[in-house]
Structures are given as C-alpha cells and as structure tokens.
N, C-alpha and C positions, 0 to 999 in steps of 0.2 A: 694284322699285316702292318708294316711299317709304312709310314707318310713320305711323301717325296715330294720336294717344294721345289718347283720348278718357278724361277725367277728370269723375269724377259729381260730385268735391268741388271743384274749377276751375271746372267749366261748371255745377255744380247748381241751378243758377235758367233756363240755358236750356233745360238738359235735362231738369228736369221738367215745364217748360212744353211742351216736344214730347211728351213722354209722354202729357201729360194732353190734350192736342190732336188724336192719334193715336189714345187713348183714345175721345175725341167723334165724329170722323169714322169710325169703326166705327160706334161708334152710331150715327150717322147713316143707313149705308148699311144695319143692318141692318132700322131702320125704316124705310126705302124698302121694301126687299124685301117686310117684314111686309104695306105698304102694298099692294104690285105683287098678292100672295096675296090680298087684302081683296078687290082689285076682280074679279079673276079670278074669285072666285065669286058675286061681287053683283051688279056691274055689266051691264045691256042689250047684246045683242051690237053695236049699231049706237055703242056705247060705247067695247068694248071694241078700239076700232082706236087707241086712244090708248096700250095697253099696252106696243109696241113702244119707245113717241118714250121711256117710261118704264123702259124695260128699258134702252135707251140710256142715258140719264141713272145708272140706278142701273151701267153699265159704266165710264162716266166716273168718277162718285164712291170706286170700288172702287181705278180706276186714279191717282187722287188720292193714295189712302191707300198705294199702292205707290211712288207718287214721292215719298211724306214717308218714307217706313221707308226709305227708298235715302239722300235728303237725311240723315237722322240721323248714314249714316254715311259720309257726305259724298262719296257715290259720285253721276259725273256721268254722264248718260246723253248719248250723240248720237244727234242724232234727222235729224240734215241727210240731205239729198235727195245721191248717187250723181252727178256726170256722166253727162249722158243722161238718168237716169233722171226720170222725172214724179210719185213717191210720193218721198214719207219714211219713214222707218224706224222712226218716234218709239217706236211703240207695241210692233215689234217688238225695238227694243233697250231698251225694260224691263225685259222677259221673258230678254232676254240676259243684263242686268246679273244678273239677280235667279240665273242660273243660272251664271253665273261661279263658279270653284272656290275662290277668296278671299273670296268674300262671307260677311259671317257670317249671313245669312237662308237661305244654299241650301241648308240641310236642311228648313226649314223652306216656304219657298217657292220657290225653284230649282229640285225634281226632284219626281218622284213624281206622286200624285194632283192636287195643285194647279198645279203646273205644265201637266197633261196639262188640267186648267179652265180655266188662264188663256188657253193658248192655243187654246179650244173660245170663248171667249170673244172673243176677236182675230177667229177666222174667220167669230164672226156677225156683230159690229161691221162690218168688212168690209164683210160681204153687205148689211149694213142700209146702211149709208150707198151702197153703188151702187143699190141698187134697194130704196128704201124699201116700196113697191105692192107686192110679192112679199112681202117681210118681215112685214109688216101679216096678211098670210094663214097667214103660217107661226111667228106668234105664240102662239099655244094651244100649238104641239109643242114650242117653244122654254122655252115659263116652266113645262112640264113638266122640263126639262134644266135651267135655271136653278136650279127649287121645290128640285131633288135637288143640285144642287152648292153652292148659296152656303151653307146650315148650313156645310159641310165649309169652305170656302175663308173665311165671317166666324171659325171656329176658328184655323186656319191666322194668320190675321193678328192675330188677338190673341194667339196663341204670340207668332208675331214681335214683335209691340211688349214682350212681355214677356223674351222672348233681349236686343232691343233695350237694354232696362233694366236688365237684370240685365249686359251688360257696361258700359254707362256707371257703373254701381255698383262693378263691381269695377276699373274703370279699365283695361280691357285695350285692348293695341294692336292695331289692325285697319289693312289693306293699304286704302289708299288707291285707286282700282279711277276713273280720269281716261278720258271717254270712251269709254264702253263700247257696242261699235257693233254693228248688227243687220248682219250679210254677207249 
C-alpha cells in the first residue's frame, strides 16, 4: 500500500481547519443528544413520536463526524451495491474502515466498546428505516441504550480528533487505506 505523509507544517491551514471543524460537529451532535434527553423527559407522549425521526438524525450527524476523521486521513470508503444484491454497504464499510489494522483511529474507534456502539447503532438505523411504526414504539427502550452509549462514543471521538492532530503535528506517515469495502 502506498505511504501518505501528512505534514501539520505543509498542510497547516488545512488541517487546522478540519480540526476545528471536527471539533464543531462533535459539538454539534453532542447538543442534539443533550436535546433528544430534554424532550424525553418534558415533552407530551403524543409528542414524543417525533423522538425516533431525531434519534435518526442525531445517527446521521455522528456518522458525518466518522466520515470526516476517515477523510482527514484520506481513507476512502466503498459504499457500491454487490451484483445482485439491492442494499449498499455504505454504512457497513465505515465501520470496516474504521476497524482496518492500518488505520490509525482503530484503537480508538475500530475495536472495543465503541465499535460494539457503532455497530448497535447500524442495526437500529436499519430497523428504523424498514419499519419506522414499530420503531416509533420502541423509542423510549432505545434512547435508554442511546442516553448510556453516546457520553462513551461523543469521548471516543474527541480522542480521535485529538490522535487525529497530534499525528498531523508530528508529521507522521500513515497507509493510505483505497476502498475499503464491507464483505
């Protein structure tokens, strides 16, 4: 595989702009979340069917911030659809990438507890988009599972943004990681 020298003093105006951008959309998701807990205890139950469309949302913006920490280091995901098959892979080759033995985030998000999230994550997403009416009911059990993993998994990605930085700083060379596909 080919080497790819990421330099903080080369690239230091774009790579601190991803930093600080990476920075943002953390925050961001982690004020969704904040939000998502706000309504779950305030909010009318004939309300609370909106929680889901917003659980979704804050799945999206999480998987956002995993496809810019993959981009930083210039790792590409395939997401194409199989002959034959009628899905794509997108979402399960990020979780691929991110668990690739080259990557330099997979101690950080490639194994362990967060990985075991991400992919608890994937199989409700799933379930929610085939049968949203089911999902909607099984919303209260699920942002109890959320309420408990996103503290863990918003740490987790602020590690990474900061592994992220601290080898753009030191200029080290990282495996270039071309299509990295869900089997």
């Amino acid at each position: 595989m080919p080497r790819v020298f990421l330099s903080y003093q080369a690239d230091c105006p774009k790579t601190a702009v991803q930093v600080r951008h990476l920075h943002r959309e953390i925050n961001s998701v982690e004020s969704d979340y904040e939000k998502i807990l706000r309504e779950l205890t305030t909010l009318p139950p004939e309300r609370s069917l909106l929680i889901p469309i917003e659980v979704h949302a804050l799945h999206k913006r999480t998987e956002n911030v995993l496809v810019l920490l993959l981009d930083f280091f210039r790792i590409a995901v395939d997401g194409a659809r199989r002959k034959g098959d009628t899905t794509h892979r997108y979402h399960a080759a990020i979780l691929e990438a991110l668990r690739h033995p080259d990557n330099p985030l997979r101690h950080v998000l490639g194994a362990g507890q967060a990985q075991d999230i991400l992919w608890s994550w994937k199989r409700w997403r799933n379930k929610w988009v085939k049968r949203k009416d089911d999902a909607q009911m099984e919303a209260a059990e699920d942002m109890k599972r959320v309420g408990l993993e996103m503290p863990v998994l918003l740490e987790r990605l602020r590690e990474a943004v900061s592994v992220a930085n601290g080898i753009a700083r030191r200029g080290e060379q990282v495996v270039r990681l071309d299509g990295v596909r869900s089997e």
